[in-house]
N, CA, C and O of each residue as an XYZ file, in Angstrom:
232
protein
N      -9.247     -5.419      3.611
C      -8.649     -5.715      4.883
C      -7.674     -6.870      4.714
O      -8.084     -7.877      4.136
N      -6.171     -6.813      5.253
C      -5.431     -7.644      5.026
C      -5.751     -8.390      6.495
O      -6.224     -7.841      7.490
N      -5.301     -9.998      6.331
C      -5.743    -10.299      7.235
C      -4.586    -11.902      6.676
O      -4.657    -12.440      5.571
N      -3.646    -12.317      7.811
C      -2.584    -13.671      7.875
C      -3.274    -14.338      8.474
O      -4.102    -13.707      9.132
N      -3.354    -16.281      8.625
C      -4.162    -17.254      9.452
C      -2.749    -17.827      9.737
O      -2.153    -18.575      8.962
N      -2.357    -17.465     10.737
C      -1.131    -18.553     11.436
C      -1.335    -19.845     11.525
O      -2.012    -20.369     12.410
N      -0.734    -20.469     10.566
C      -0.484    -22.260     10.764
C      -0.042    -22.779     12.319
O       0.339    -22.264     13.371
N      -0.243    -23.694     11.959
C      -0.526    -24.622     13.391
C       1.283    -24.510     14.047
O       1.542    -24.184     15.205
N       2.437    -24.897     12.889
C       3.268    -24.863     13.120
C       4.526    -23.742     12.237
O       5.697    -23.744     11.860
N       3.403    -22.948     12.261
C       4.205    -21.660     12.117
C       4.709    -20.722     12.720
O       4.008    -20.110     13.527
N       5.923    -20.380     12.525
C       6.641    -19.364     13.526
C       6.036    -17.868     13.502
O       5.395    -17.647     12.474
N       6.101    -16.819     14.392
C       5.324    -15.482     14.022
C       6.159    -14.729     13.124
O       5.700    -13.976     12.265
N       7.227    -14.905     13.297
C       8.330    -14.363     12.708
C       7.368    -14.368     10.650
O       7.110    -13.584      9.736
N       7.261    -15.440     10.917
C       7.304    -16.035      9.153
C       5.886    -14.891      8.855
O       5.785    -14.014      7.997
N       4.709    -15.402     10.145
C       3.000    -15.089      9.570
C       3.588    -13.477      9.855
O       2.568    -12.810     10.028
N       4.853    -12.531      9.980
C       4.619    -11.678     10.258
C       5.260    -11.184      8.773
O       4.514    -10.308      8.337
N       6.230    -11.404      7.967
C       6.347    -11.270      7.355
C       5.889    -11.441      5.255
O       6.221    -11.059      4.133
N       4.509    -12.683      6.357
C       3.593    -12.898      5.191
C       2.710    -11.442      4.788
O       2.321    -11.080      3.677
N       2.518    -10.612      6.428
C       1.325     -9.876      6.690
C       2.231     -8.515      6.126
O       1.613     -7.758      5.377
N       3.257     -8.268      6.356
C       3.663     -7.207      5.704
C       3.412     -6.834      4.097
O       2.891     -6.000      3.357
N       4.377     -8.409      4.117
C       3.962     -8.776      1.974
C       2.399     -8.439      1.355
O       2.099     -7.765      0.370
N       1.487     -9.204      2.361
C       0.654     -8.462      1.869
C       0.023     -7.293      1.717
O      -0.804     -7.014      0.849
N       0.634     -6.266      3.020
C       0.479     -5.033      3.613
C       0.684     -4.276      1.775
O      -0.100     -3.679      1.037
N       2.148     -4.705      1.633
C       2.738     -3.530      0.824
C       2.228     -3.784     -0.639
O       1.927     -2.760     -1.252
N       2.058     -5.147     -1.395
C       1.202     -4.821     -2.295
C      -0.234     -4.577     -2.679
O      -0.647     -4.612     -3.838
N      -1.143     -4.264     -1.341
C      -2.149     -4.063     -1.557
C      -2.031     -2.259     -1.366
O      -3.101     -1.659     -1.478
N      -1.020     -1.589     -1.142
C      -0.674     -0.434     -0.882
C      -1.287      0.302      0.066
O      -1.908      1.338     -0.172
N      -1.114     -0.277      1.336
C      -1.921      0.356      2.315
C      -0.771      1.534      2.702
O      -0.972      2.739      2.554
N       0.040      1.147      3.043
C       1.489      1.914      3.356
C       1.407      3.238      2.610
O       1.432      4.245      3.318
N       1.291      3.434      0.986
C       1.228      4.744      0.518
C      -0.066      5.460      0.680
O      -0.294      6.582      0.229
N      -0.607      4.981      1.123
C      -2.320      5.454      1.178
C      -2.103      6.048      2.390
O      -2.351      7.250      2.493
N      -1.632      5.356      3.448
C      -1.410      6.352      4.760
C      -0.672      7.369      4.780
O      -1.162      8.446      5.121
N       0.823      7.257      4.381
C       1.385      8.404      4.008
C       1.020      9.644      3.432
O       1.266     10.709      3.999
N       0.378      9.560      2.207
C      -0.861     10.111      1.441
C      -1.521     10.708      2.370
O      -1.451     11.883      2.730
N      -1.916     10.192      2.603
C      -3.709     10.540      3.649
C      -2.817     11.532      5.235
O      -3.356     12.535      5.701
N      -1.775     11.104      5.678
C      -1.230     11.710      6.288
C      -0.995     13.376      6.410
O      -0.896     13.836      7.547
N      -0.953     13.805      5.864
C      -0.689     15.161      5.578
C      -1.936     15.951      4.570
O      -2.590     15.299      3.756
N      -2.114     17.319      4.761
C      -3.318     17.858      3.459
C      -2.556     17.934      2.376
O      -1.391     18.328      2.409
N      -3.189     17.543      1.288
C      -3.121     17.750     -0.059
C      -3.476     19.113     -0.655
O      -4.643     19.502     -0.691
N      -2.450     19.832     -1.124
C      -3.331     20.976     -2.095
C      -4.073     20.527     -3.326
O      -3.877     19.401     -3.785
N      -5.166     21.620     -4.033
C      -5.466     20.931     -5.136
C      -4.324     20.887     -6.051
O      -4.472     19.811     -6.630
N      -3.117     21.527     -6.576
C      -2.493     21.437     -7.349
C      -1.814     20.246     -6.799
O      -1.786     19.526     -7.797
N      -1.440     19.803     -6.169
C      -0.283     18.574     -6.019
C      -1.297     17.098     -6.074
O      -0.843     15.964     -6.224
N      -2.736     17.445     -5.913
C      -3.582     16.078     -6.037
C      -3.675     16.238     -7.557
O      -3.466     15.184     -8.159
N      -3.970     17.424     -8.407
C      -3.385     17.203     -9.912
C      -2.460     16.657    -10.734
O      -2.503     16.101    -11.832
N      -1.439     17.000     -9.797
C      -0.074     16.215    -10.374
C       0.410     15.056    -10.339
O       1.261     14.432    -10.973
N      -0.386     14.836     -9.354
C      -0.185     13.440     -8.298
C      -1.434     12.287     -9.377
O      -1.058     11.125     -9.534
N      -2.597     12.643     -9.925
C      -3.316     12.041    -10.495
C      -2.827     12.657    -12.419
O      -3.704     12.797    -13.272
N      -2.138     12.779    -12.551
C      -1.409     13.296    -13.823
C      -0.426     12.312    -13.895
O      -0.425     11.520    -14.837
N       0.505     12.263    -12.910
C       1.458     11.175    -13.224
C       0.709      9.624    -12.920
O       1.195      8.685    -13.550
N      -0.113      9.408    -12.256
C      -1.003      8.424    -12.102
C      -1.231      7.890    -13.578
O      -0.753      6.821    -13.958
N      -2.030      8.755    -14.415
C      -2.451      8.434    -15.748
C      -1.011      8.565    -16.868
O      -1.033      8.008    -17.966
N      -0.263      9.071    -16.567
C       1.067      8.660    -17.023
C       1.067      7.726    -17.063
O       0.761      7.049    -18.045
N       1.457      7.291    -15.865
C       2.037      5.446    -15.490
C       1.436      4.838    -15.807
O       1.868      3.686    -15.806
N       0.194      5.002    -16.258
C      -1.233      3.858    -16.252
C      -1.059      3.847    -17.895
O      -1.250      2.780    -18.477
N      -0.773      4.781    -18.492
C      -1.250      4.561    -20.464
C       0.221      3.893    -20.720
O       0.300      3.564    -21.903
N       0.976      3.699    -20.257
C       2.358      3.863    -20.778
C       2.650      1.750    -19.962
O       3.700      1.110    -20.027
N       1.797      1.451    -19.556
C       1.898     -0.046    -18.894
C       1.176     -1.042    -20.414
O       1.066     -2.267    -20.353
């Protein structure tokens, strides 16, 4: 759970753009998208194929 503590003299503007930052590298954003729509089994194959791509090759 992402979660910003607004400083005393902080603008929202700023704690809102802290909360995004953290939004997007904890990858909530592709997980919804993802989760958004059904998956066939072949495209959750491919989808966890290039996963382990990206992952041996780091």
């Amino acid at each position: 759970m992402t979660q910003v503590v607004v400083g005393q003299n902080e603008s929202i503007e700023s704690a809102l753009r802290r909360f995004k930052r953290q939004v997007s590298k904890a990858g909530i954003f592709a997980d919804i998208k993802r989760l958004r729509h059904y998956e066939t089994p072949i495209e959750k194959r491919k989808r966890k194929a290039l996963a382990r791509r990206k992952k041996r090759f780091r």
